[in-house]
C-alpha positions as CSV (number, residue, x, y, z in Angstrom):
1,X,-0.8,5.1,22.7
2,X,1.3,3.9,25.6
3,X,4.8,1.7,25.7
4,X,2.3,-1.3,26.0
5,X,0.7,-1.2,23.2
6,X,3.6,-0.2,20.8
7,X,5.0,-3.3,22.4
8,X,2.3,-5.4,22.3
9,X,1.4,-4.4,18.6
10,X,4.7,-5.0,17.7
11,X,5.0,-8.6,19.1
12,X,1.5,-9.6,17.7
13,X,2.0,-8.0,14.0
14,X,3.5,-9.8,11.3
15,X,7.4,-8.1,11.0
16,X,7.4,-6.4,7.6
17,X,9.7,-3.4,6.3
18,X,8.2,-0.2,6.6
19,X,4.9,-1.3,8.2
20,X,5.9,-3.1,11.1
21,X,9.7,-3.2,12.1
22,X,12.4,-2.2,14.3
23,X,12.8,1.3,12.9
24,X,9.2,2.6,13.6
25,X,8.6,0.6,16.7
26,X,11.9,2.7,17.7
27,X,10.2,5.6,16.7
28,X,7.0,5.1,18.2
29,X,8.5,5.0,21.2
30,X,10.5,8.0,20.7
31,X,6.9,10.3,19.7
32,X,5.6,8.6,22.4
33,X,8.2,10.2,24.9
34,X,9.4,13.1,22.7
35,X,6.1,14.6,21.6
36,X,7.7,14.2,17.9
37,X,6.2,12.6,14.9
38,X,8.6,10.8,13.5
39,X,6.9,7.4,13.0
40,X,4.3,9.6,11.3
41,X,6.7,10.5,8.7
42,X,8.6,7.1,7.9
43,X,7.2,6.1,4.6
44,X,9.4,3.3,3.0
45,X,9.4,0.1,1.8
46,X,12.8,-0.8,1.3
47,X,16.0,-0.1,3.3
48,X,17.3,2.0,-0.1
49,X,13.9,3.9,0.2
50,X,14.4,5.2,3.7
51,X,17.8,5.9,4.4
52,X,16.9,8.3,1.3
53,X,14.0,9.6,3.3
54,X,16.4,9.7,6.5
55,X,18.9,11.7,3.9
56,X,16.0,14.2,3.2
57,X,15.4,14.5,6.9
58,X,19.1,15.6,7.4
59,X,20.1,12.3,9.4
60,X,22.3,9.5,8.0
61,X,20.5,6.7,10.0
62,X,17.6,5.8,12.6
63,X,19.8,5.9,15.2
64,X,20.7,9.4,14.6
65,X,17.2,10.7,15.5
66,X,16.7,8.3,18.5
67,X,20.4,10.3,20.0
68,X,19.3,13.5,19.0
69,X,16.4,13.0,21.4
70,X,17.8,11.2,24.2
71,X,20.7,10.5,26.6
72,X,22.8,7.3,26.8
73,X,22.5,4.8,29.8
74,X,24.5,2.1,31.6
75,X,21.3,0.2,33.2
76,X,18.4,0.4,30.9
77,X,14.5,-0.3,31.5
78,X,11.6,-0.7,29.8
79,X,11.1,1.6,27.0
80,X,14.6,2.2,26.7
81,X,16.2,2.2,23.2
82,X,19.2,-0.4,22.1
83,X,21.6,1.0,19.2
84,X,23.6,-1.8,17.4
85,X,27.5,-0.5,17.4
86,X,27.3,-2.2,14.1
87,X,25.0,-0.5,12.4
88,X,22.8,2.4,13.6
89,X,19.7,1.1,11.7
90,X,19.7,-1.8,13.8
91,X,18.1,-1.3,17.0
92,X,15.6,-2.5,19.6
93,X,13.2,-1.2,22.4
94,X,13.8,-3.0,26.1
95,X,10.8,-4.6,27.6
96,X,10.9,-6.9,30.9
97,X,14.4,-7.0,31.3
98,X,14.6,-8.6,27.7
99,X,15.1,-7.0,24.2
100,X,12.1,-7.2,21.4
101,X,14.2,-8.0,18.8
102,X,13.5,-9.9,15.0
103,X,13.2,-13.5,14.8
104,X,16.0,-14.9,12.3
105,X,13.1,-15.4,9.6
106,X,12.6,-12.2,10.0
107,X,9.0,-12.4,10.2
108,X,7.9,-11.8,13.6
109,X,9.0,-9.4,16.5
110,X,10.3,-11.7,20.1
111,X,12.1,-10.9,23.5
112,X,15.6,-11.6,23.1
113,X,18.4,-11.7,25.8
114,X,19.8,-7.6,26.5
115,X,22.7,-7.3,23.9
116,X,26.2,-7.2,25.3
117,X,27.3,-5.0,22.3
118,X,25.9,-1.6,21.5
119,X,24.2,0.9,23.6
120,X,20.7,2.0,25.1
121,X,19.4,5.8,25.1
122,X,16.5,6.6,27.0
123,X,14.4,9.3,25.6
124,X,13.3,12.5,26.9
125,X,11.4,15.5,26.3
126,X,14.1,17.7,24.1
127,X,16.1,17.5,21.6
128,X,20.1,17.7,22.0
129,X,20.3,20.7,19.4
C-alpha cells in the first residue's frame, strides 16, 4: 500500500469509528513509513473501546504512537501527520497542501484548509525509545 491509496481509500470510504477514521488512516500511514503494524492491531468500535486498547498498548492516546515514531515539523508535506493541541486523538494526514480531515456529519473523510492550531510529525524509520 502506498500514501495514495490510504488516501484515496480514505476519501472514498464511508467515515465510520474503528473501520474507517482518522485514527487508523493515521496509522496506516505510520506502518506504511515505520515498518510497524499498528493499524493491524486497532480493534475498536467505540472511542471507550480503544483508548482501553491504547491503555493495554502502554500509550494514553493515538497521538502518543504517531510521536514515538516521528519528529516534529514547521513546513509539512504530504503524508505528514497533524496532532490536535486539543486532543491527541484528533488528528489528520496532509495531502496536496490540504488536510483530509472529517466532514461535520461525520460521515465522510474531505481536504480541509492546514490547521493553524496543533502540530505535524513526519514519520520515519525508528522509534524515539
Amino acid at each position: 500500500m502506498d500514501l495514495f491509496t490510504i488516501v484515496s481509500t480514505a476519501l472514498s470510504t464511508e467515515y465510520k469509528l474503528g473501520t474507517n477514521d482518522c485514527n487508523l488512516m493515521c496509522l496506516q500511514v505510520l506502518d506504511l513509513r515505520s515498518g510497524t503494524d499498528y493499524s493491524q492491531i486497532a480493534k475498536y468500535k467505540t472511542i471507550k473501546a480503544g483508548v482501553k486498547q491504547l491503555q493495554s498498548l502502554g500509550f494514553i492516546s493515538t497521538g502518543d504512537i504517531i510521536i514515538k515514531y516521528s519528529d516534529p515539523v514547521e513546513l509539512p508535506i504530504d503524508g505528514d501527520i497533524w496532532i490536535s493541541d486539543d486532543n491527541p486523538l484528533i488528528m489528520g494526514v496532509v495531502h496536496s497542501n490540504r488536510l483530509i480531515g472529517v466532514d461535520e456529519d461525520h460521515t465522510h473523510f474531505k481536504l480541509i484548509a492546514i490547521p493553524r492550531n496543533g502540530k505535524f510529525y513526519r514519520v520515519r524509520k525508528e522509534d524515539n525509545g
